[in-house]
N, CA, C and O atoms as a printed pandas DataFrame, in Angstrom:
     atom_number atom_name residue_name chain_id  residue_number  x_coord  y_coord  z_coord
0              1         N          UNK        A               1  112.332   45.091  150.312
1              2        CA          UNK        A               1  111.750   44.034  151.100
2              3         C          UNK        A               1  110.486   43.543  150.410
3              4         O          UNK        A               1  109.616   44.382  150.173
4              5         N          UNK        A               2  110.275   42.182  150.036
5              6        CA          UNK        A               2  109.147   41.567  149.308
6              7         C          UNK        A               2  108.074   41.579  150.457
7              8         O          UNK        A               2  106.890   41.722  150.150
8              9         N          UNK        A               3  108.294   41.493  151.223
9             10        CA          UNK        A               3  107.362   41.076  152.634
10            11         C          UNK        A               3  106.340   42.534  153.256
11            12         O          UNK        A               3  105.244   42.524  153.816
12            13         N          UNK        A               4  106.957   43.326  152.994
13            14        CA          UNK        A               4  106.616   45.055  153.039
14            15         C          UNK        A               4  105.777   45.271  152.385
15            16         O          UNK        A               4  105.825   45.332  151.157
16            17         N          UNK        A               5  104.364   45.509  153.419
17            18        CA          UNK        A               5  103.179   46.024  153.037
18            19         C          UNK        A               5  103.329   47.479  151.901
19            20         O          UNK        A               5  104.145   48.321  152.277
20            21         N          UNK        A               6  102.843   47.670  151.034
21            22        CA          UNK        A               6  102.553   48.813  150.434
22            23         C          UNK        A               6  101.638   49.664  150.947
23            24         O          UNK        A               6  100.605   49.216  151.445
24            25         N          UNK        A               7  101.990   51.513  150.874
25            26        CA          UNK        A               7  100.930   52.464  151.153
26            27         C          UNK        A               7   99.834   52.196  150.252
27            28         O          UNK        A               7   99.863   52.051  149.030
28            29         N          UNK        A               8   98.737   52.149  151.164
29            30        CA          UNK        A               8   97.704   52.730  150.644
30            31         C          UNK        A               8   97.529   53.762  149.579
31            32         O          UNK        A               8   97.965   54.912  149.632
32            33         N          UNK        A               9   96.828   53.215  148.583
33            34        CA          UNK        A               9   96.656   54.864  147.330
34            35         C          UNK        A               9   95.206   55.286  148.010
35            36         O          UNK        A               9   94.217   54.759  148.519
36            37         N          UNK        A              10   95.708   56.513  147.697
37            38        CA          UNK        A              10   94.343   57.398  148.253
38            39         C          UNK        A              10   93.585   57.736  147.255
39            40         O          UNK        A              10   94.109   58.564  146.510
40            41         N          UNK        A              11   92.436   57.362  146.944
41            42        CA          UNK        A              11   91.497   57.073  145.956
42            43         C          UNK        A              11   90.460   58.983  145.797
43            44         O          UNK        A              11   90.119   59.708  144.863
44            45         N          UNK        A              12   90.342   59.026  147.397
45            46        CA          UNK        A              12   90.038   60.871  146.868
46            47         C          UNK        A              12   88.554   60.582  147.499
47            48         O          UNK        A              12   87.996   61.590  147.933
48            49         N          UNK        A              13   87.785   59.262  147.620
49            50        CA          UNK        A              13   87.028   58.979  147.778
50            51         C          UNK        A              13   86.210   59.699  148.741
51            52         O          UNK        A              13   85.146   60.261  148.483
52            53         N          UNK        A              14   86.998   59.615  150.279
53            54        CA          UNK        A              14   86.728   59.895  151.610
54            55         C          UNK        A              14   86.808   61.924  151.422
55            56         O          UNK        A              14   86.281   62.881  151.990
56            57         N          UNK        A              15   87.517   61.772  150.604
57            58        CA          UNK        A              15   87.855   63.672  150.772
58            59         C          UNK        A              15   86.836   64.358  149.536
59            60         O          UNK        A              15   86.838   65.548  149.221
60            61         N          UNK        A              16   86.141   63.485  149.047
61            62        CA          UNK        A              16   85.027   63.590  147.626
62            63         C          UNK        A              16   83.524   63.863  148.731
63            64         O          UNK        A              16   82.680   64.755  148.642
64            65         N          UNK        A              17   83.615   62.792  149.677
65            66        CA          UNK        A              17   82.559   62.449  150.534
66            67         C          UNK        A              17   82.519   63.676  151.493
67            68         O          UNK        A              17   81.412   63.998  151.925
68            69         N          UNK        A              18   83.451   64.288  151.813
69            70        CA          UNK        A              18   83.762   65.046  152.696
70            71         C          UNK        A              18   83.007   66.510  152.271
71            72         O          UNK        A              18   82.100   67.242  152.667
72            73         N          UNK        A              19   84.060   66.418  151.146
73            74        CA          UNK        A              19   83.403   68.044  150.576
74            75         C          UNK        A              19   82.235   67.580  150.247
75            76         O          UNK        A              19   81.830   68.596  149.682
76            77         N          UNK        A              20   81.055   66.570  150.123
77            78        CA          UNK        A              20   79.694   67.151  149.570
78            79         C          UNK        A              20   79.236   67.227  150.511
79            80         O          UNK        A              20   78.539   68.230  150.665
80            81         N          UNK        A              21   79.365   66.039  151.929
81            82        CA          UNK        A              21   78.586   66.690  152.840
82            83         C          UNK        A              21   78.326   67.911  153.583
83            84         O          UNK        A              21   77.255   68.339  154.012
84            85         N          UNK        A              22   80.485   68.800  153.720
85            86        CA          UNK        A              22   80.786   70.048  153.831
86            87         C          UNK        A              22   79.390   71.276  152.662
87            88         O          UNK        A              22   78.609   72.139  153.061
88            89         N          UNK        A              23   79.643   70.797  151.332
89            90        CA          UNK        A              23   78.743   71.612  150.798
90            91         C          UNK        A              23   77.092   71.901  151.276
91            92         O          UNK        A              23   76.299   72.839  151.362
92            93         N          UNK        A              24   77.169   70.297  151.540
93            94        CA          UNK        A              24   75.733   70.650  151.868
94            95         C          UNK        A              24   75.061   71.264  152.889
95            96         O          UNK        A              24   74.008   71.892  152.777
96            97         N          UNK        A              25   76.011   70.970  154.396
97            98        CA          UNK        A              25   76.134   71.876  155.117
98            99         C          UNK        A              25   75.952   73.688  155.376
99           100         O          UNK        A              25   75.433   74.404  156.233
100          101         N          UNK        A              26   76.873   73.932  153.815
101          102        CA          UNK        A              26   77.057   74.995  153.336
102          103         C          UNK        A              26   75.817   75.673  152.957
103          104         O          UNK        A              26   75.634   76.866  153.200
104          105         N          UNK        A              27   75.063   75.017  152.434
105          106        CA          UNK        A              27   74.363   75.118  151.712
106          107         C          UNK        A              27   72.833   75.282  152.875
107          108         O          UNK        A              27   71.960   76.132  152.699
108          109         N          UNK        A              28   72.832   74.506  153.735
109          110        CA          UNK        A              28   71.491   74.481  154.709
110          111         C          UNK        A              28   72.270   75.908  155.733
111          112         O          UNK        A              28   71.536   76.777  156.203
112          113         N          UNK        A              29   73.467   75.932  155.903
113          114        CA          UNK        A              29   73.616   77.565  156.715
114          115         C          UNK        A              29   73.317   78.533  156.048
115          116         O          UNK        A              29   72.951   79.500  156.716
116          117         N          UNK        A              30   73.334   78.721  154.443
117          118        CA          UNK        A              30   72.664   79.884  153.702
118          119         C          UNK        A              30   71.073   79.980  153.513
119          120         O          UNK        A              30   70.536   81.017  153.122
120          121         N          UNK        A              31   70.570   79.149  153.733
121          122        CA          UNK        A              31   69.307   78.666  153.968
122          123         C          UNK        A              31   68.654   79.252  155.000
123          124         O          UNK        A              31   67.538   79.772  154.975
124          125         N          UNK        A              32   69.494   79.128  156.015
125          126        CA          UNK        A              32   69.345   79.276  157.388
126          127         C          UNK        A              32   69.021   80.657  157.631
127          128         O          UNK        A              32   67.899   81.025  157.979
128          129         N          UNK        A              33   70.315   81.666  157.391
129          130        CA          UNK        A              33   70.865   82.681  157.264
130          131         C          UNK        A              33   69.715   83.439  156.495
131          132         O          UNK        A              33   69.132   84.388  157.019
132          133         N          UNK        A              34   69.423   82.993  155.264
133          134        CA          UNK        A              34   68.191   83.488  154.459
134          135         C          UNK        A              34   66.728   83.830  155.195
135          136         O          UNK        A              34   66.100   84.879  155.053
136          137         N          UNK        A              35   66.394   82.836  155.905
137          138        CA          UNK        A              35   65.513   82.817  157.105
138          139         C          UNK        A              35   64.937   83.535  157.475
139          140         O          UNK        A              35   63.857   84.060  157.202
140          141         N          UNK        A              36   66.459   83.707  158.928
141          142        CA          UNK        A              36   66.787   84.525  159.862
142          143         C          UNK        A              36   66.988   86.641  159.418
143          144         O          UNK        A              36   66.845   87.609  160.165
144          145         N          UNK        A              37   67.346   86.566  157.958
145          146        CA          UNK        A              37   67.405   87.507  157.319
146          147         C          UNK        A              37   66.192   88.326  156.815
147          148         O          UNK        A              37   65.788   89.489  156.824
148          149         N          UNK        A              38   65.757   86.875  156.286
149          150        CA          UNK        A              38   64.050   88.139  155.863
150          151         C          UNK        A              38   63.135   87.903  157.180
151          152         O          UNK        A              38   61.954   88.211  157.018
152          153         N          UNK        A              39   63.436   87.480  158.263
153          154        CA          UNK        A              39   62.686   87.440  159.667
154          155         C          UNK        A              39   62.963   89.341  160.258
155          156         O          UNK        A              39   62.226   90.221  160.705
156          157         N          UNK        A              40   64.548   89.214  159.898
157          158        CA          UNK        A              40   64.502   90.292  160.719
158          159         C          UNK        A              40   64.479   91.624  160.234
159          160         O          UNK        A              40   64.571   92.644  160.917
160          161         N          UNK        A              41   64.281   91.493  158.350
161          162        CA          UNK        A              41   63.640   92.420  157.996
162          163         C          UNK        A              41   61.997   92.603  157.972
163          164         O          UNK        A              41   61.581   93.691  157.576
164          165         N          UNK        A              42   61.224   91.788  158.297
165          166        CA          UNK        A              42   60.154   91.717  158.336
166          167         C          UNK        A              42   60.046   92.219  159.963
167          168         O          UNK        A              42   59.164   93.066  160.100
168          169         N          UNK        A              43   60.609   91.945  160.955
169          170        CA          UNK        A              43   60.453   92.436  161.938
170          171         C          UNK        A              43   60.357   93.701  162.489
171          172         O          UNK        A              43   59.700   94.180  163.413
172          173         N          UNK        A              44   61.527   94.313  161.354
173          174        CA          UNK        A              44   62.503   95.471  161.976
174          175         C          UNK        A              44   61.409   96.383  160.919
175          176         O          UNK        A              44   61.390   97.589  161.163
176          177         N          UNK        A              45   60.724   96.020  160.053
177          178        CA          UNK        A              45   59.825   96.980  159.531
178          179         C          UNK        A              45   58.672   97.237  160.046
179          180         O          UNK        A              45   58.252   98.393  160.005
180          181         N          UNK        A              46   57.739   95.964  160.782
181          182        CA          UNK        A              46   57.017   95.963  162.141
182          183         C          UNK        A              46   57.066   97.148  162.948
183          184         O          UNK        A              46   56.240   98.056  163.040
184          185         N          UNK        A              47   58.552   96.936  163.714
185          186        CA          UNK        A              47   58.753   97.957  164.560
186          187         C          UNK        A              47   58.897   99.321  164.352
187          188         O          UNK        A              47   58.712  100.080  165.304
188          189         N          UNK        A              48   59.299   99.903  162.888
189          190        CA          UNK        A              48   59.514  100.874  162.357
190          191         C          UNK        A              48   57.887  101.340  162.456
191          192         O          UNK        A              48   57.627  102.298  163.183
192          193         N          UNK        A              49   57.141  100.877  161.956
193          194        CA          UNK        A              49   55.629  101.354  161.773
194          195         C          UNK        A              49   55.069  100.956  163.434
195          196         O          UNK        A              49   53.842  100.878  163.478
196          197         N          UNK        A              50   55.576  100.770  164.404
197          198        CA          UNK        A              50   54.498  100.664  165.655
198          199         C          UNK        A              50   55.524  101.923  166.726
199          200         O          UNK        A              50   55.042  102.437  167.736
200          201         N          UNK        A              51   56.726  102.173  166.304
201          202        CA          UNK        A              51   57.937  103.060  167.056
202          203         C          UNK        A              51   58.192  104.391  165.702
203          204         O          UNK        A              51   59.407  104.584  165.652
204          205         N          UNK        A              52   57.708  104.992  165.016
205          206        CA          UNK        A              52   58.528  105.694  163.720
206          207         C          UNK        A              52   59.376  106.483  164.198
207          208         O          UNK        A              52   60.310  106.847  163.484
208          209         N          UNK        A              53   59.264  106.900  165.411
209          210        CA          UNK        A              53   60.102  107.884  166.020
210          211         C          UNK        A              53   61.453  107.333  167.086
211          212         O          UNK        A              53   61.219  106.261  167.644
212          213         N          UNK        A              54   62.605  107.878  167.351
213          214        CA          UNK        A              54   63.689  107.140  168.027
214          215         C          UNK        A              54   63.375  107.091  169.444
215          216         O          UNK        A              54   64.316  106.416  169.862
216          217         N          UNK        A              55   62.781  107.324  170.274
217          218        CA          UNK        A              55   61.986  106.880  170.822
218          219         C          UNK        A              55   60.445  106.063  171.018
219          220         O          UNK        A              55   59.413  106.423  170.452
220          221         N          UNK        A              56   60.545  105.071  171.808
221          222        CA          UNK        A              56   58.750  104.305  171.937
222          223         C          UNK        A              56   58.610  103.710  172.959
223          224         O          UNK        A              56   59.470  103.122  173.615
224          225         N          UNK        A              57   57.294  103.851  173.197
225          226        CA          UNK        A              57   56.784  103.552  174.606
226          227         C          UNK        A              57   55.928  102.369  174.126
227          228         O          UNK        A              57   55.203  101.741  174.898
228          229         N          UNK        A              58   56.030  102.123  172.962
229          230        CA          UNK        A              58   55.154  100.881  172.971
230          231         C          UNK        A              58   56.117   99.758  172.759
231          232         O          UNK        A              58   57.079   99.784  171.991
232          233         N          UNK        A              59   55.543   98.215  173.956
233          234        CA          UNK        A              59   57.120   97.653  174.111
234          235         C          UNK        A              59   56.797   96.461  173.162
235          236         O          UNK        A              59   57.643   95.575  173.040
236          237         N          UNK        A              60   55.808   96.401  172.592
237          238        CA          UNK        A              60   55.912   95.496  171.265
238          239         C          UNK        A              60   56.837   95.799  170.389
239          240         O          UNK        A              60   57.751   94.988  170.243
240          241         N          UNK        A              61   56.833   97.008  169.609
241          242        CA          UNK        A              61   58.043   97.876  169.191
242          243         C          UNK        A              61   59.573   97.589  169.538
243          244         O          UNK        A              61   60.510   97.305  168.791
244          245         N          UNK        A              62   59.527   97.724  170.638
245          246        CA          UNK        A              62   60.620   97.445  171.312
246          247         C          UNK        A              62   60.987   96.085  171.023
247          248         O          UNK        A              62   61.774   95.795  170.122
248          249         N          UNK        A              63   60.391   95.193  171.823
249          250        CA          UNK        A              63   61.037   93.353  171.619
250          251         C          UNK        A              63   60.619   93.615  170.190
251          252         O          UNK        A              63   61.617   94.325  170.320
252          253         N          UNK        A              64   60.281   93.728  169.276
253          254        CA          UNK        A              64   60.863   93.278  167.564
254          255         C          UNK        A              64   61.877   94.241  166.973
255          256         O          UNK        A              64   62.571   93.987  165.989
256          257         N          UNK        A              65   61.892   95.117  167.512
257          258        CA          UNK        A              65   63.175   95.533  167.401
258          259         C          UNK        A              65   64.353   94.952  167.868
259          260         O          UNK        A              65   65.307   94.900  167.091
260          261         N          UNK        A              66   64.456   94.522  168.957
261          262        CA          UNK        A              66   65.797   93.894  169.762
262          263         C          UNK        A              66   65.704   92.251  169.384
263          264         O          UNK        A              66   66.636   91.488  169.641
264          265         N          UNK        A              67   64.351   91.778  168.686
265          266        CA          UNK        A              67   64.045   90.205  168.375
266          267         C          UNK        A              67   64.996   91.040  166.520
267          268         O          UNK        A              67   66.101   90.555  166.276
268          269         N          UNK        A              68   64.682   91.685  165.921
269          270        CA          UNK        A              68   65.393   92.031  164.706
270          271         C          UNK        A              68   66.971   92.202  165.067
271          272         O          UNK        A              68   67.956   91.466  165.137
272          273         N          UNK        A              69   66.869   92.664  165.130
273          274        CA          UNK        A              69   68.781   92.489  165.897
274          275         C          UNK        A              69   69.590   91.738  166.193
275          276         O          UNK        A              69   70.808   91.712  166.016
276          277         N          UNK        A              70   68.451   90.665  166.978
277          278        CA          UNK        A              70   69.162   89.075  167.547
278          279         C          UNK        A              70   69.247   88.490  166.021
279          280         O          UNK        A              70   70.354   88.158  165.595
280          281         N          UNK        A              71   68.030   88.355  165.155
281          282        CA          UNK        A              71   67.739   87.942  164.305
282          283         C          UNK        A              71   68.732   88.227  162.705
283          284         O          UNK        A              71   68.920   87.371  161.840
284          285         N          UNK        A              72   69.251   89.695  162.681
285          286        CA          UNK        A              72   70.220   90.031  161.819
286          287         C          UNK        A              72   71.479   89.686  162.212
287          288         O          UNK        A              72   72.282   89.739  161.280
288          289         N          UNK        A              73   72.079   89.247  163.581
289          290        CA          UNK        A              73   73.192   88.924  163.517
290          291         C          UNK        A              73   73.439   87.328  163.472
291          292         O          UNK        A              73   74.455   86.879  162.941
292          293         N          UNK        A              74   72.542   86.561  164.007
293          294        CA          UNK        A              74   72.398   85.270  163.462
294          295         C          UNK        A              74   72.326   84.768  161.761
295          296         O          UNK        A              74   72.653   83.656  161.348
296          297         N          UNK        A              75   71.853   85.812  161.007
297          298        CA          UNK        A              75   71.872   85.652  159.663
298          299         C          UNK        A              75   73.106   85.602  159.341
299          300         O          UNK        A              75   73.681   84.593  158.932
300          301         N          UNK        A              76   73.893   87.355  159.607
301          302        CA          UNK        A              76   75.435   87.571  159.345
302          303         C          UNK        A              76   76.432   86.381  159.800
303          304         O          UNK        A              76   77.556   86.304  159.303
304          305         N          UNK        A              77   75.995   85.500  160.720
305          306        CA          UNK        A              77   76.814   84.452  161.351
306          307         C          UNK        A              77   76.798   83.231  160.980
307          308         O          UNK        A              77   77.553   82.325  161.334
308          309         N          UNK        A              78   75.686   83.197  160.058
309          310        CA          UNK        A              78   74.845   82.357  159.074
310          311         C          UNK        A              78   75.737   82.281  158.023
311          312         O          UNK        A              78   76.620   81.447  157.822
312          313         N          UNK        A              79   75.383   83.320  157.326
313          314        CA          UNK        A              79   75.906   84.204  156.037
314          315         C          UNK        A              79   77.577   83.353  155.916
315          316         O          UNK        A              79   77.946   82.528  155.080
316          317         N          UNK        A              80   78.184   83.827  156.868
317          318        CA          UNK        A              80   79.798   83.682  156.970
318          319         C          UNK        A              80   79.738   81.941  157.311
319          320         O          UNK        A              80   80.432   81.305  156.518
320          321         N          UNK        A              81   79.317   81.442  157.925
321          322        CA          UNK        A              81   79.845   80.282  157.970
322          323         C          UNK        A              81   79.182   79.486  156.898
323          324         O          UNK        A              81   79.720   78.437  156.546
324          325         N          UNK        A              82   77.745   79.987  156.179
325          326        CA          UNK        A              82   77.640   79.096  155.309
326          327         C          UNK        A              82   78.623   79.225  153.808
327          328         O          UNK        A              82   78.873   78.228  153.131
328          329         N          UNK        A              83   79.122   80.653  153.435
329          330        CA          UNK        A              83   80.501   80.813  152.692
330          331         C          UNK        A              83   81.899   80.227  152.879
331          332         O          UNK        A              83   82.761   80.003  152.029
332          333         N          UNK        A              84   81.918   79.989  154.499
333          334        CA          UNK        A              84   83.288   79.292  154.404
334          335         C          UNK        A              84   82.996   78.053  154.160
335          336         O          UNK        A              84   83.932   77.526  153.560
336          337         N          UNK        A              85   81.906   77.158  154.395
337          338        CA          UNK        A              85   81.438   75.750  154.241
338          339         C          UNK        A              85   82.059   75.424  152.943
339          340         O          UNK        A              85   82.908   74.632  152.536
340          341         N          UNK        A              86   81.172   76.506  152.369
341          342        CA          UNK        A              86   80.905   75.892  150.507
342          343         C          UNK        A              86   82.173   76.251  149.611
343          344         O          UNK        A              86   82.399   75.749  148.510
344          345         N          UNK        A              87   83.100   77.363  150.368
345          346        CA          UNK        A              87   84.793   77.549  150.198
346          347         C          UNK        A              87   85.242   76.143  150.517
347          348         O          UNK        A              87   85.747   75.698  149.486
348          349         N          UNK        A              88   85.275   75.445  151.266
349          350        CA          UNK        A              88   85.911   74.407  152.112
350          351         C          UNK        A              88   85.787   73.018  151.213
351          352         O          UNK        A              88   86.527   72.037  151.144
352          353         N          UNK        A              89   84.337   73.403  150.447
353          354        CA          UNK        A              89   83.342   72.188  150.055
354          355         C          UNK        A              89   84.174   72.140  148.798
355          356         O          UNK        A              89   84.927   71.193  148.566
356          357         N          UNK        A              90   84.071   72.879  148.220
357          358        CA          UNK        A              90   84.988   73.393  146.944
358          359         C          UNK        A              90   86.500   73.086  146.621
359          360         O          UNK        A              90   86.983   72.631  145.584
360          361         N          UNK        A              91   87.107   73.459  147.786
361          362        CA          UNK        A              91   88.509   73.085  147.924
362          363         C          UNK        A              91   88.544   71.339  148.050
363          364         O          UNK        A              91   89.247   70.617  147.343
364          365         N          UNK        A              92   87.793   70.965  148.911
365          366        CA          UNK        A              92   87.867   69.188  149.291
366          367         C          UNK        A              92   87.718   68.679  147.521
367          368         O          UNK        A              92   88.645   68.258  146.828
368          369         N          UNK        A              93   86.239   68.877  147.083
369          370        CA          UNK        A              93   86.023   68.211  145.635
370          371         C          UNK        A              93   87.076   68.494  144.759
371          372         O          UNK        A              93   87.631   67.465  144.374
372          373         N          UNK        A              94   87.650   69.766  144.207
373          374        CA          UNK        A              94   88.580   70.214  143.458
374          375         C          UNK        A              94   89.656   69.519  143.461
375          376         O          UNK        A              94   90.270   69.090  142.484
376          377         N          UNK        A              95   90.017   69.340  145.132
377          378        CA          UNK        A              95   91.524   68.782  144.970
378          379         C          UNK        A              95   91.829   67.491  145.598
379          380         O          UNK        A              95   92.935   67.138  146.005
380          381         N          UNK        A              96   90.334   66.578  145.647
381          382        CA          UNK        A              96   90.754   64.955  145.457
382          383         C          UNK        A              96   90.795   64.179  144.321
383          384         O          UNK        A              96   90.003   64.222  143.380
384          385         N          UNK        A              97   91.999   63.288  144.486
385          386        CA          UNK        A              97   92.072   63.044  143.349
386          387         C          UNK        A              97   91.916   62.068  142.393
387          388         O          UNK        A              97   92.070   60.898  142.743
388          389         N          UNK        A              98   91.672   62.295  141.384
389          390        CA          UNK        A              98   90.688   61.277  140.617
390          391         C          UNK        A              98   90.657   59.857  140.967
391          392         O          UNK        A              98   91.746   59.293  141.076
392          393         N          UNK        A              99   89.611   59.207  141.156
393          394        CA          UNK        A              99   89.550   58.030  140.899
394          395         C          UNK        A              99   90.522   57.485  139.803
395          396         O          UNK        A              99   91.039   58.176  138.925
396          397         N          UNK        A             100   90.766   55.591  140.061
397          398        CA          UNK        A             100   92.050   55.517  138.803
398          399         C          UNK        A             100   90.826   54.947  137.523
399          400         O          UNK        A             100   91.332   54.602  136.455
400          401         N          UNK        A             101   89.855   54.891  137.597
401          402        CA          UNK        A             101   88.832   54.083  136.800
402          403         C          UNK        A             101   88.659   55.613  135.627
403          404         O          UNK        A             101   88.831   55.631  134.409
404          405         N          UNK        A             102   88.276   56.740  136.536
405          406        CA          UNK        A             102   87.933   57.623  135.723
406          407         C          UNK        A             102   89.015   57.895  134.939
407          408         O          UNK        A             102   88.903   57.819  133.715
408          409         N          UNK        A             103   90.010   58.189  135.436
409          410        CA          UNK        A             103   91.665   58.907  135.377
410          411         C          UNK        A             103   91.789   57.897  133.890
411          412         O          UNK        A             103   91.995   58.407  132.789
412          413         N          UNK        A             104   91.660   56.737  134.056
413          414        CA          UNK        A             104   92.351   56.043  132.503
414          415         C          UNK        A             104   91.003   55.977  132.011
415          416         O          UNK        A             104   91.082   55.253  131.018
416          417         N          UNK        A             105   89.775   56.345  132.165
417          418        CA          UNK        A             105   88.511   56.041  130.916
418          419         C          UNK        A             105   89.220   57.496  130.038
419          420         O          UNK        A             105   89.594   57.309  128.880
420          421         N          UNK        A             106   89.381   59.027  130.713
421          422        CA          UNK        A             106   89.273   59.664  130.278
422          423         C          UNK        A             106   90.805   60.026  129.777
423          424         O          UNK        A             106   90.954   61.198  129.432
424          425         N          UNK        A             107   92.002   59.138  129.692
425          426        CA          UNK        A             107   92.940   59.255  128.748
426          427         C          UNK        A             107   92.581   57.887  127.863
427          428         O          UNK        A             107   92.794   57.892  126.651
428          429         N          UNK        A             108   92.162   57.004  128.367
429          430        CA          UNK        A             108   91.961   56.017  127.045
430          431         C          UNK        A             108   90.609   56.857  125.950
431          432         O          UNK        A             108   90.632   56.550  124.759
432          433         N          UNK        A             109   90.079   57.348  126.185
433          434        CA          UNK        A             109   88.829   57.960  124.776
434          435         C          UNK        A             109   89.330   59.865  125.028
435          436         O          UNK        A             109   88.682   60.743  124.459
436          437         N          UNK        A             110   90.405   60.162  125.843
437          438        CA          UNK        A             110   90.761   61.294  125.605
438          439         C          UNK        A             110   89.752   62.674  125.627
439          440         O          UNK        A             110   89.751   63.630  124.852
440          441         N          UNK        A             111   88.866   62.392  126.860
441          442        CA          UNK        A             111   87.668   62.810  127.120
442          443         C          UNK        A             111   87.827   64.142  128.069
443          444         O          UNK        A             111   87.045   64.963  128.549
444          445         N          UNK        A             112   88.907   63.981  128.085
445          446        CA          UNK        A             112   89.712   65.776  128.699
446          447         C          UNK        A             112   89.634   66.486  128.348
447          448         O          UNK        A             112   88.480   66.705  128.717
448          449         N          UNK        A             113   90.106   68.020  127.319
449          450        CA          UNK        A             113   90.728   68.532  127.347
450          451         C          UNK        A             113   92.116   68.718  127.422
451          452         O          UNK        A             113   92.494   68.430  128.558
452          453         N          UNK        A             114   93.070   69.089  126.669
453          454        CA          UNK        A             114   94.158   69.039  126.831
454          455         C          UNK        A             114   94.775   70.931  126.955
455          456         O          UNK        A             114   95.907   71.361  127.179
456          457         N          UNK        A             115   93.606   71.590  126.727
457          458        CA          UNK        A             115   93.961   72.697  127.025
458          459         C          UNK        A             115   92.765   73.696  126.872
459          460         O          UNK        A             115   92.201   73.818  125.785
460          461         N          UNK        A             116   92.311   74.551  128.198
461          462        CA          UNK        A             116   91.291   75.185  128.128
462          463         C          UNK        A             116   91.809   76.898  128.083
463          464         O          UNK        A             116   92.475   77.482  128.938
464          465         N          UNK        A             117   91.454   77.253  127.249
465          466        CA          UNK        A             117   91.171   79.319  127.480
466          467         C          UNK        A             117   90.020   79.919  127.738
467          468         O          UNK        A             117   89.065   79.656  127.008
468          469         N          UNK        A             118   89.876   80.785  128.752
469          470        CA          UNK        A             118   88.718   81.580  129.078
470          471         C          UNK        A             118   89.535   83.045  128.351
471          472         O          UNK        A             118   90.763   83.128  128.400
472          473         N          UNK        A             119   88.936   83.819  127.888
473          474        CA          UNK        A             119   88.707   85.219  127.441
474          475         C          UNK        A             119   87.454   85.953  127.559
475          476         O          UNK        A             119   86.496   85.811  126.798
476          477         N          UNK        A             120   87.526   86.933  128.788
477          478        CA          UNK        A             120   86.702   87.940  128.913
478          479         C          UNK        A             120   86.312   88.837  127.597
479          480         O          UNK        A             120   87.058   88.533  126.666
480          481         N          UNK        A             121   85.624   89.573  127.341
481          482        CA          UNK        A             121   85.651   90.598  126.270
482          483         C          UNK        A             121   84.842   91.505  126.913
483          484         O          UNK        A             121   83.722   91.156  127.285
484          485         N          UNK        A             122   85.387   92.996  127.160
485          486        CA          UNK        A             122   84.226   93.979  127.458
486          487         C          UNK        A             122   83.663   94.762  126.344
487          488         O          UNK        A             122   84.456   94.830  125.404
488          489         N          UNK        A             123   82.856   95.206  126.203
489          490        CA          UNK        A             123   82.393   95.864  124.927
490          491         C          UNK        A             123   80.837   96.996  125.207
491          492         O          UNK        A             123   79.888   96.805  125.968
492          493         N          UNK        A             124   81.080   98.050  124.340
493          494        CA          UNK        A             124   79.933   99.348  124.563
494          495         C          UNK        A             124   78.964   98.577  125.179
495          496         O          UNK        A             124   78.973   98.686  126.405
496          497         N          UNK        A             125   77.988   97.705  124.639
497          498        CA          UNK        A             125   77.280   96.724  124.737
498          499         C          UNK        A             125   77.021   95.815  125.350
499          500         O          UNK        A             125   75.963   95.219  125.145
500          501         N          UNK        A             126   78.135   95.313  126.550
501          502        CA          UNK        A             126   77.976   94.502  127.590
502          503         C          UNK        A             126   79.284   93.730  127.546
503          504         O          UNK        A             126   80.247   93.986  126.824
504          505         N          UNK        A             127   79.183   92.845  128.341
505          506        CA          UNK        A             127   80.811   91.806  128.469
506          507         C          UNK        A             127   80.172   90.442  127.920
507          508         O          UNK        A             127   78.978   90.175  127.791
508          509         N          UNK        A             128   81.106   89.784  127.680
509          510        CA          UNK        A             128   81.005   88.759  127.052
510          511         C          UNK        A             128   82.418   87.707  127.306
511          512         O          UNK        A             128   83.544   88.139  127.551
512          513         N          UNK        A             129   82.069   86.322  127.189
513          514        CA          UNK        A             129   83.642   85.643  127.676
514          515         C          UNK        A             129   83.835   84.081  126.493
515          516         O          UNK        A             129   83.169   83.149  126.942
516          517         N          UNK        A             130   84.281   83.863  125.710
517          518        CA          UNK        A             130   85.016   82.930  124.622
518          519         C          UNK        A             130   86.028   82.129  125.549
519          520         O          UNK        A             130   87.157   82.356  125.984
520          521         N          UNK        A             131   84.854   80.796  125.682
521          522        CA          UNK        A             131   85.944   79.542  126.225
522          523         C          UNK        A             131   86.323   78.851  125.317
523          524         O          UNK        A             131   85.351   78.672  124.583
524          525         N          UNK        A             132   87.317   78.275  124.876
525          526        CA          UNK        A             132   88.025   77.279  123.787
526          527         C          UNK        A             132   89.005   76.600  123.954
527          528         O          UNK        A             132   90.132   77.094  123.919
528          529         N          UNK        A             133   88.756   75.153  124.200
529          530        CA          UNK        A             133   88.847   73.547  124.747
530          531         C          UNK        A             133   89.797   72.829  123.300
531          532         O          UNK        A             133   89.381   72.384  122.230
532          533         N          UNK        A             134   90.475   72.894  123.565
533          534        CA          UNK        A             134   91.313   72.142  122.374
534          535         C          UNK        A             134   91.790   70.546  123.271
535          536         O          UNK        A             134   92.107   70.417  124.454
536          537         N          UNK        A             135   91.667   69.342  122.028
537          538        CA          UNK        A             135   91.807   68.322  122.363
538          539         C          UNK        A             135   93.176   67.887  121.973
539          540         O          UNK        A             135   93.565   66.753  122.251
């Protein structure tokens, strides 16, 4: 049918846009998490020096202890969602797909790669890894 609209090509654009804002996201929950983390080690060492013993009657002690607690599991909740973000963020950029502008600059001047190797090497001396990009 001549008259028959064509699909849309999906340019990758919207799913490019997606994952950076996802990353960045990612990126302000580890932030976050970081925070909330050295809060509630700074807290929970507070309380260690005003309680040293498993019992305390002093209730300052107490609320930074139970404020450290609130405070370490908000990190851990932190922690995890700012990893799945930047998993998520990763997957979106990786697997939209190229623009067609880039896609033919980089077969017209052949600005690819046509074949990449990574090789680890362990050795007495430390590890080491040999990437080599053939055109």
């Amino acid at each position: 049918m001549e008259g028959a609209p064509k699909a849309p090509v999906e340019t990758g654009a919207a799913r490019r846009t997606a994952g950076w804002v996802t990353g960045a996201a990612g990126v302000a929950l580890l932030g976050t998490a970081s925070y909330f983390g050295l809060q509630a080690i700074s807290d929970h060492d507070r309380a260690k020096r005003l309680c040293p013993a498993s019992t305390c009657a002093d209730i300052e002690g107490v609320n930074l202890n139970e404020s450290s607690r609130t405070e370490a599991d908000v990190a851990t909740v932190g922690f995890a969602l700012g990893g799945v973000a930047l998993g998520v963020a990763a997957y979106l950029l990786l697997s939209a797909p190229a623009s067609r502008s880039v896609a033919a600059e980089a077969r017209a001047f052949h600005a690819m790669p046509s074949r990449v190797q990574w090789v680890p090497l362990l050795a007495k001396d430390g590890a080491r890894a040999v990437v080599s990009l053939e055109w």
